[in-house]
C-alpha positions in Angstrom: 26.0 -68.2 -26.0 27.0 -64.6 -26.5 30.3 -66.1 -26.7 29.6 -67.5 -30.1 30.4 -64.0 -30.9 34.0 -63.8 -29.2 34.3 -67.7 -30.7 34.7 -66.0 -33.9 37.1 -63.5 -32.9 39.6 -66.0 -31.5 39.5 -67.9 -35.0 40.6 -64.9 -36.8 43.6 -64.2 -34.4 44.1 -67.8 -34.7 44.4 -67.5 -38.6 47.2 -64.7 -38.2 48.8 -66.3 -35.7 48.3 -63.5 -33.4 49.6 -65.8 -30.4 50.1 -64.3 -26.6 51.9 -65.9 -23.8 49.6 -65.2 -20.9 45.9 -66.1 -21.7 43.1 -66.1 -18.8 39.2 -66.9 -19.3 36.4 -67.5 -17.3 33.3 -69.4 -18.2 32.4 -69.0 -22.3 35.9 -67.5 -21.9 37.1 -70.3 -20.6 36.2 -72.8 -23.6 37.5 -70.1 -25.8 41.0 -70.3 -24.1 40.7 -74.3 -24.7 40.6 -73.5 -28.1 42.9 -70.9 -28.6 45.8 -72.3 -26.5 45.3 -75.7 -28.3 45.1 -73.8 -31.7 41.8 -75.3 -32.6 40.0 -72.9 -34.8 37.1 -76.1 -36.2 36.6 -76.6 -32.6 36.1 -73.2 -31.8 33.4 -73.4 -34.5 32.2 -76.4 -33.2 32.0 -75.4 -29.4 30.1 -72.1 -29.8 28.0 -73.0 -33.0 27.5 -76.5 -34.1 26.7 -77.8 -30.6 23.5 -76.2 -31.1 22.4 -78.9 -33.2 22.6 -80.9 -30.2 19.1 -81.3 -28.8 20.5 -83.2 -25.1 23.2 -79.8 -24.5 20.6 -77.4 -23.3 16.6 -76.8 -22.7 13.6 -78.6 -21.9 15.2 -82.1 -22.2 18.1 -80.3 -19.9 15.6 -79.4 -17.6 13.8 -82.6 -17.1 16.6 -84.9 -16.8 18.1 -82.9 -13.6 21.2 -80.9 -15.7 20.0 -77.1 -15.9 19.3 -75.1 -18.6 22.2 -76.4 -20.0 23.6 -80.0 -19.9 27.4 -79.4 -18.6 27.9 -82.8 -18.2 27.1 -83.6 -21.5 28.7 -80.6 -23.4 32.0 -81.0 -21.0 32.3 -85.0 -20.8 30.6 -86.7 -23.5 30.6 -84.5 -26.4 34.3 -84.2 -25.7 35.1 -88.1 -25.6 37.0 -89.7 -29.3 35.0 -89.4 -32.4 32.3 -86.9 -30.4 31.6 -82.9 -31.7 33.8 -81.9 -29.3 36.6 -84.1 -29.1 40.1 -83.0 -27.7 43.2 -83.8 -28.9 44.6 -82.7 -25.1 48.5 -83.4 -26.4 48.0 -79.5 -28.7 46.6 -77.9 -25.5 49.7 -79.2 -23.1 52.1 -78.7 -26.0 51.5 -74.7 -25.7 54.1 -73.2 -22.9 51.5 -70.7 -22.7 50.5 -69.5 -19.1 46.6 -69.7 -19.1 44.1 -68.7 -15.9 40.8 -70.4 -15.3 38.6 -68.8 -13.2 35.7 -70.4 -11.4 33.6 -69.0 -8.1 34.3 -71.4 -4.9 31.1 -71.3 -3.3 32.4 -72.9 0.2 35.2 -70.2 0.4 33.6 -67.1 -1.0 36.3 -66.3 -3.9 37.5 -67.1 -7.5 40.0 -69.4 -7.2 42.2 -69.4 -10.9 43.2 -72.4 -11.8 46.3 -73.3 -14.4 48.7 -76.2 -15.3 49.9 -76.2 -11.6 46.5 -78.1 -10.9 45.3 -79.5 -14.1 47.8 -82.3 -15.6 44.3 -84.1 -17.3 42.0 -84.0 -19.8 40.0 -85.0 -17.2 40.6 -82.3 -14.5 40.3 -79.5 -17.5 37.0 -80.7 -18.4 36.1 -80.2 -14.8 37.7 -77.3 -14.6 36.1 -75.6 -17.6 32.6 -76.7 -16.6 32.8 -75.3 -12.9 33.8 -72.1 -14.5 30.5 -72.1 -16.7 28.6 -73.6 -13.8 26.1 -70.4 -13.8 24.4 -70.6 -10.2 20.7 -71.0 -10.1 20.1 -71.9 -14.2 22.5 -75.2 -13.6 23.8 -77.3 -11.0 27.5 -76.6 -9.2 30.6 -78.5 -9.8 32.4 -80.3 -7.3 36.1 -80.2 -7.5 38.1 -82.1 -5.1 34.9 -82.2 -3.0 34.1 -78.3 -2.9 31.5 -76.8 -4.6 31.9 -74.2 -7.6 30.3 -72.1 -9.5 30.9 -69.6 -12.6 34.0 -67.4 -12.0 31.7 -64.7 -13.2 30.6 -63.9 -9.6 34.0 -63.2 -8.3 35.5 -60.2 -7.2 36.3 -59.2 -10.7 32.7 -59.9 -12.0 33.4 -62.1 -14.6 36.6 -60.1 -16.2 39.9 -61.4 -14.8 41.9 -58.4 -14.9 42.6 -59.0 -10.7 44.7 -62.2 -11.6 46.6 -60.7 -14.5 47.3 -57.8 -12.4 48.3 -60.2 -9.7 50.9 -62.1 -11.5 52.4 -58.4 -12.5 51.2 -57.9 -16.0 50.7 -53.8 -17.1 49.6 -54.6 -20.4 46.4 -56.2 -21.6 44.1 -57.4 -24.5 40.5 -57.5 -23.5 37.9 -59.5 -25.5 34.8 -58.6 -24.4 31.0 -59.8 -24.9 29.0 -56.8 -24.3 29.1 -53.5 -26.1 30.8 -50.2 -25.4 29.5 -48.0 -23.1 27.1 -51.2 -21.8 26.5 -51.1 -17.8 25.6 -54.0 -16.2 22.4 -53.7 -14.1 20.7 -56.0 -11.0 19.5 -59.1 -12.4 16.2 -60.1 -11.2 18.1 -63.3 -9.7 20.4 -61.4 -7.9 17.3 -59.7 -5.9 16.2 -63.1 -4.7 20.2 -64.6 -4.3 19.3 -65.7 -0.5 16.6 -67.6 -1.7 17.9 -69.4 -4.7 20.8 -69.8 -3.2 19.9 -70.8 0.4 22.9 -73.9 1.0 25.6 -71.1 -0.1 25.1 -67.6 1.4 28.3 -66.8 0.0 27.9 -67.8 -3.7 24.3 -65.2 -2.7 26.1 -62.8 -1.3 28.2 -62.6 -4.8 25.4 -62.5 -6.6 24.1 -59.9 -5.6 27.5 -58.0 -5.8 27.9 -59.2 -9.4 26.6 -56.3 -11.4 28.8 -53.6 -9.4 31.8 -55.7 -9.2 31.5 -56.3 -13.6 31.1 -52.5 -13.4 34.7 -51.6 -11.1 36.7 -54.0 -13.2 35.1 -52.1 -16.8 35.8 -49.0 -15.3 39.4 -49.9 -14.3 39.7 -51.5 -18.0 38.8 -48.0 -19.3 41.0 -46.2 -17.6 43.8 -48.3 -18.4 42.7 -48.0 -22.0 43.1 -44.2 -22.0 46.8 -44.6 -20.4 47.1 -46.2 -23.7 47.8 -49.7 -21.6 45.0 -51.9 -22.5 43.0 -52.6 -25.9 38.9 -53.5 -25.4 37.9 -55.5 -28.2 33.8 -54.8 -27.7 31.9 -56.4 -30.2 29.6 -53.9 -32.6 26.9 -56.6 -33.9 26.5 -59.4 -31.1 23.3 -60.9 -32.5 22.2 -63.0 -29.6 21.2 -63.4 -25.7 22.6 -65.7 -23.5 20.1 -68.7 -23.8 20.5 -68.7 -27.8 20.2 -72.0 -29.2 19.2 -71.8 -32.6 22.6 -72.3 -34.9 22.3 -70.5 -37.8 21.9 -67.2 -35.5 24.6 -68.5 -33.7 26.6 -69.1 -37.1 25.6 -65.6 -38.0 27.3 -64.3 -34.9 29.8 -66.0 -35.2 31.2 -64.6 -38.4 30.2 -61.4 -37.3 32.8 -61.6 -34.6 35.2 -63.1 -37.0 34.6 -60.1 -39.5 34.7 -57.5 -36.7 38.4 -58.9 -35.5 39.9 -59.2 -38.7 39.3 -55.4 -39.1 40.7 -54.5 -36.1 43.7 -57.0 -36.4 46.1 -53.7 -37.5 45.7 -51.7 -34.4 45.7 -55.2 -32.3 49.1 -55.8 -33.9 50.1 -52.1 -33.2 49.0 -52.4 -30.0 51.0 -56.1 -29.1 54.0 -54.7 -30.7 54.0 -57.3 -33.7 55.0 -57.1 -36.9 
């Protein structure tokens, strides 16, 4: 939910029509490409704040009826059918000749596997896409994708940042829009200490786990360094006002436009940076 925050920054380089050509995103990142690449700026609103008002997409009714802490099937195939919160008009998103990376965590293989137009030609296959790259392991179930299982991209190689696959693909230059803070490391998690045992049917997806944390940590300290050789730009939001399990919507509302309010002041330098007038 921390990408409520980010949510907010997308609309205002929607607004200015600050539009790039090569967009990647893993899991809140991922519904925040959705948006962006289909120029949706309500929906944006609608994904990371609104669907809070929701009481089936996450929490104790989650819980009891088998989903997780939050209900991906609901928030990724009902609330996106006609007339729903979420609703897709899929033609936007496949009008944009955009390239666009999806990354989500194949736990049979051991490795983010980045998914783009090559593989998704469906509304269908990017709803399933999008949810196994938000498929957090433990807190929710995984996602099965042409019969292998997946799970949030954030426990690949590049802990959750996918700077690999841009690099990959022979890009030099890069905007960054980031959920945590400067100068924020990311520590063990408590569920990372007990990855064999949560995660006892995929020692892989365990194995990631517990990597996660120094992983997130390589790729921040590559983005820095690349932001001193004056080749990337870290957007790191100053006022995030919530945690990751945040469900109460006018703290997500508020977070929201603080994102929004943060980007729109460093819109300028982003422009400077992109080389656009």
């Amino acid at each position: 939910m921390r990408g409520s925050y980010t949510a907010g920054a997308i609309n205002a380089l929607l607004e200015s029509e600050v539009y790039l050509d090569y967009v990647c995103g893993i899991s809140s990142g991922a519904a925040n490409l959705v948006n962006y690449i289909a120029r949706l700026p309500k929906r944006s609103r609608q994904s990371s704040v609104d669907i809070a008002e929701d009481r089936f997409f996450a929490g104790k009714r989650s819980l009891l009826t088998g989903h997780g802490v939050f209900n991906l099937d609901r928030i990724y195939y009902e609330m996106t059918q006609e007339g729903e919160l979420l609703e897709l008009p899929y033609e936007r998103f496949q009008a944009n000749p955009a390239k666009w990376r999806i990354g989500a965590y194949n736990a049979a293989r051991g490795a983010c596997v980045y998914f783009s137009s090559a593989q998704v030609d469906s509304e269908l296959k990017l709803a399933h896409v999008c949810k196994a790259s938000s498929s957090m392991p433990v807190v929710t179930p995984v996602t099965l994708i042409a019969g292998e299982p997946y799970m949030d991209g954030a426990i690949g190689a590049s802990g959750g940042i996918p700077l690999d696959v841009a690099e990959l693909e022979g890009y030099r230059k890069f905007f960054v829009v980031l959920t945590r803070p400067r100068g924020y490391v990311k520590e063990t998690s408590p569920a990372s200490r007990l990855a064999n045992r949560l995660l006892g049917n995929y020692p892989l997806a365990a194995r990631a786990l517990r990597h996660r944390a120094e992983n997130y940590n390589r790729t921040l300290a590559r983005l820095r360094g690349l932001e001193a050789e004056g080749q990337a730009y870290l957007f790191y939001p100053e006022n995030m006002r919530v945690q990751n399990y945040e469900d109460d919507p006018a703290k997500l509302a508020t977070n929201f436009e603080a994102g929004y309010a943060q980007m729109t002041r460093e819109l300028p330098a982003i422009r400077d940076f992109l080389g656009l007038v």
